[in-house]
C-alpha positions in Angstrom: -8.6 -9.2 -22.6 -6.0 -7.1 -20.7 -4.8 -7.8 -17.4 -7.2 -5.5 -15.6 -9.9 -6.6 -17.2 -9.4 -10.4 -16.6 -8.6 -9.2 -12.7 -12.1 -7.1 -12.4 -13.3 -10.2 -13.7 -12.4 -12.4 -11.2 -14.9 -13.8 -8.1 -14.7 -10.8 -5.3 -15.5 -12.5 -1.6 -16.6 -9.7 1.1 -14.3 -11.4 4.1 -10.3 -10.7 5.0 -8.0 -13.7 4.4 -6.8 -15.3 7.7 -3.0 -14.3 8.2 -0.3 -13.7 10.8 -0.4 -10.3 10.9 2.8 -9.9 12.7 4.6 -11.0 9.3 5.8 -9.0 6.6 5.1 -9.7 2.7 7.6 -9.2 0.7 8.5 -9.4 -2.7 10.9 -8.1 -5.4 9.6 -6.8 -9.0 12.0 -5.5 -12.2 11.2 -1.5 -13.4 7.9 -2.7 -14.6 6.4 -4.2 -11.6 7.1 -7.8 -13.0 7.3 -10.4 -10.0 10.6 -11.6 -9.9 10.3 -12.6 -6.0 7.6 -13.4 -3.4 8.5 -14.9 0.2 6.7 -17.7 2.0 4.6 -14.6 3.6 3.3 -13.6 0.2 2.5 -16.7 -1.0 0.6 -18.1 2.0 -1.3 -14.4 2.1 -2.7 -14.1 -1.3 -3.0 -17.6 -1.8 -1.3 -18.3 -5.2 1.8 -20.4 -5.6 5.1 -19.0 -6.1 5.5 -20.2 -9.8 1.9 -18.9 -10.7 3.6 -15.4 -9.6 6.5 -15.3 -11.3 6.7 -13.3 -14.5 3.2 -11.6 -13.3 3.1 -7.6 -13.0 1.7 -7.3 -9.5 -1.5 -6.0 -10.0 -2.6 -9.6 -10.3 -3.8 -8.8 -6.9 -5.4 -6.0 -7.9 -8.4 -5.6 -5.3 -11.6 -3.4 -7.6 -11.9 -1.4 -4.0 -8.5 0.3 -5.0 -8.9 3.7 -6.6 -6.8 4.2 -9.5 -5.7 7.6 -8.6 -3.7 6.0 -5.7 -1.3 3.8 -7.8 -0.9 6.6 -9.9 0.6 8.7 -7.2 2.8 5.8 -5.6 3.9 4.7 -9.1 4.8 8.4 -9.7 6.7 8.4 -6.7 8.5 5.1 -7.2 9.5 6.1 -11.0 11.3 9.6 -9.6 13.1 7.1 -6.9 11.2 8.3 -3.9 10.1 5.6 -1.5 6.5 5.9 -1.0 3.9 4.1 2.3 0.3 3.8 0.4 -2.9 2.0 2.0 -3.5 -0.9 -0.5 -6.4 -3.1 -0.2 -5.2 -6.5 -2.2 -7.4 -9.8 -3.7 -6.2 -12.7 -3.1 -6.5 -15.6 -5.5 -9.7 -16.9 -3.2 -11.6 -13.8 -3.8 -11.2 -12.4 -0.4 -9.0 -9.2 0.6 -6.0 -8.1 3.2 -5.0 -4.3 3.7 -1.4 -3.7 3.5 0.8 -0.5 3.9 3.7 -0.4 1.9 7.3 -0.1 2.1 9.6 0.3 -0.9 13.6 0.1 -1.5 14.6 1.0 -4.8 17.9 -0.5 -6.6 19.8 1.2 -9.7 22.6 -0.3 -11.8 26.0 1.4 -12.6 24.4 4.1 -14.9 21.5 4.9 -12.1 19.0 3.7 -14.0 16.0 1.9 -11.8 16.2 -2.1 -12.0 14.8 -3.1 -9.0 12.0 -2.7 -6.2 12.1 -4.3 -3.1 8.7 -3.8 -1.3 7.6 -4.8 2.2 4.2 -5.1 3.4 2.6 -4.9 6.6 -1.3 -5.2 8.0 -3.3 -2.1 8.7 -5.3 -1.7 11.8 -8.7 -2.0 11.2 -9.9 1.2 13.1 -7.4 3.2 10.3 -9.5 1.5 7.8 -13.2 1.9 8.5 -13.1 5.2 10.3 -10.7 6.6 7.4 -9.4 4.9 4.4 -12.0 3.3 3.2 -14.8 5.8 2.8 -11.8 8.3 1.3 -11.4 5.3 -1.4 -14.9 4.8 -2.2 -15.4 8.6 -2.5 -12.2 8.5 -4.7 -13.9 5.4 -7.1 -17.4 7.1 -7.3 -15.3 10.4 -8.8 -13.6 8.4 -10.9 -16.2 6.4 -12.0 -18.2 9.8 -12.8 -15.2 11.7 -14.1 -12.2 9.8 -14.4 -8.8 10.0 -12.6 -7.9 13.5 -13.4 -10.8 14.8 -11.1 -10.4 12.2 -8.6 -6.5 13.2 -8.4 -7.6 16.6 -7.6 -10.2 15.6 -5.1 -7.0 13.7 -3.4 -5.2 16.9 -3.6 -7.9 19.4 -1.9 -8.7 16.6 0.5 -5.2 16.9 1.5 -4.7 20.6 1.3 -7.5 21.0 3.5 -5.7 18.5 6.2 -2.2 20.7 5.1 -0.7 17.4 4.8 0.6 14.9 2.1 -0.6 11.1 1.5 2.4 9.7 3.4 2.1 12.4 6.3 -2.1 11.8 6.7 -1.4 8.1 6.7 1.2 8.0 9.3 -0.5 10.5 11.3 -3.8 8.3 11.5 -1.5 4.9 12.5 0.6 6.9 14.6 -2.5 8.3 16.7 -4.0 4.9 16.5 -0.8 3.2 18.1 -0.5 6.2 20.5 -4.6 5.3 21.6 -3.2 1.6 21.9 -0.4 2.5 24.3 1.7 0.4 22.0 4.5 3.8 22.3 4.6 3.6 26.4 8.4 2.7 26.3 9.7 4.8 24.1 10.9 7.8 25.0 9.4 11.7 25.2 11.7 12.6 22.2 10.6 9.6 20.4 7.0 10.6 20.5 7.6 14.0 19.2 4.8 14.9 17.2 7.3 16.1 15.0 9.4 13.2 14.1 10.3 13.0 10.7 9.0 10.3 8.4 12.0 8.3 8.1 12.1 7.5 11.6 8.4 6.6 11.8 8.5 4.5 9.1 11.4 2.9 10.0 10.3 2.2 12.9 7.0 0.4 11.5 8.8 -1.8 9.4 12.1 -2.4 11.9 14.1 -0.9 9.9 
């Protein structure tokens, strides 16, 4: 049995895992997305021990929720050495789930060859994921349960097109508004909250960096 099977396998609990969202998850994996590094975050999130996640590619947390289409495009990204801030909803090893975003550096050897990714992980707030993400993922599963990923990629694409944005802009645009609603942006400046502040910045910004 292959590693996604033996994943869709495992018991699936409907309630979010307790955690400090505050903290970051972290982790480091090789070109392959073998786990070669998880920090105490990580650990304590998804609820397996640091030597049962070394060695493991990191779908071992998998969650069934997750369209397919969506890794594809972040893996695509990552592969071309292009950072990339998906909306993942993860398993831990209890069964239950916790919504990340993502946050990715990427390290080459001497010849520029890809070794190394260095991802950071933060919460989601959970207006972004009822009123949007979610019913965007389950639409994306129920096409490619129908049809397969090809067809759900290019619902992804007209979904966008239609919004005349890409993933990363239509995901920071709905936290973005959502911190703006929170007031969480009051002390920043007028230039800060540009509505046209590059990506960089915002994401930087998310993830203190």
């Amino acid at each position: 049995m292959n590693q996604e099977n033996q994943n869709n396998n495992r018991v699936i609990v409907d309630k979010e895992v307790a955690w400090d969202k505050t903290q970051v998850i972290m982790s480091k994996t090789n070109a392959f997305g073998i786990i070669e590094y998880a920090n105490e975050v990580f650990v304590d999130v998804c609820g397996y021990e640091d030597y049962e996640l070394m060695g493991q590619p990191h779908n071992i947390i998998r969650h069934p929720d997750m369209p397919k289409v969506i890794f594809k495009v972040l893996w695509e990204n990552l592969k071309n050495g292009k950072n990339f801030h998906a909306i993942v909803k993860n398993r831990a090893k209890s069964g239950r789930y916790y919504w990340v975003i993502t946050d990715f550096d990427i390290a080459r050897d001497e010849n520029d060859v890809i070794v190394n990714y260095f991802a950071r992980r933060q919460s989601v707030p959970q207006e972004v994921i009822a009123l949007h993400i979610e019913p965007l993922y389950k639409k994306l599963l129920q096409i490619e349960a129908a049809s397969g990923v090809e067809f759900s990629e290019k619902y992804l694409i007209g979904f966008l097109e239609e919004k005349n944005r890409s993933y990363v802009e239509y995901i920071k645009e709905l936290i973005y508004e959502h911190q703006r609603s929170q007031e969480k942006f009051a002390n920043y400046s007028e230039a800060e909250e540009d509505d046209h502040e590059d990506q960089r910045g915002f994401f930087g910004r998310l993830f203190g960096r």
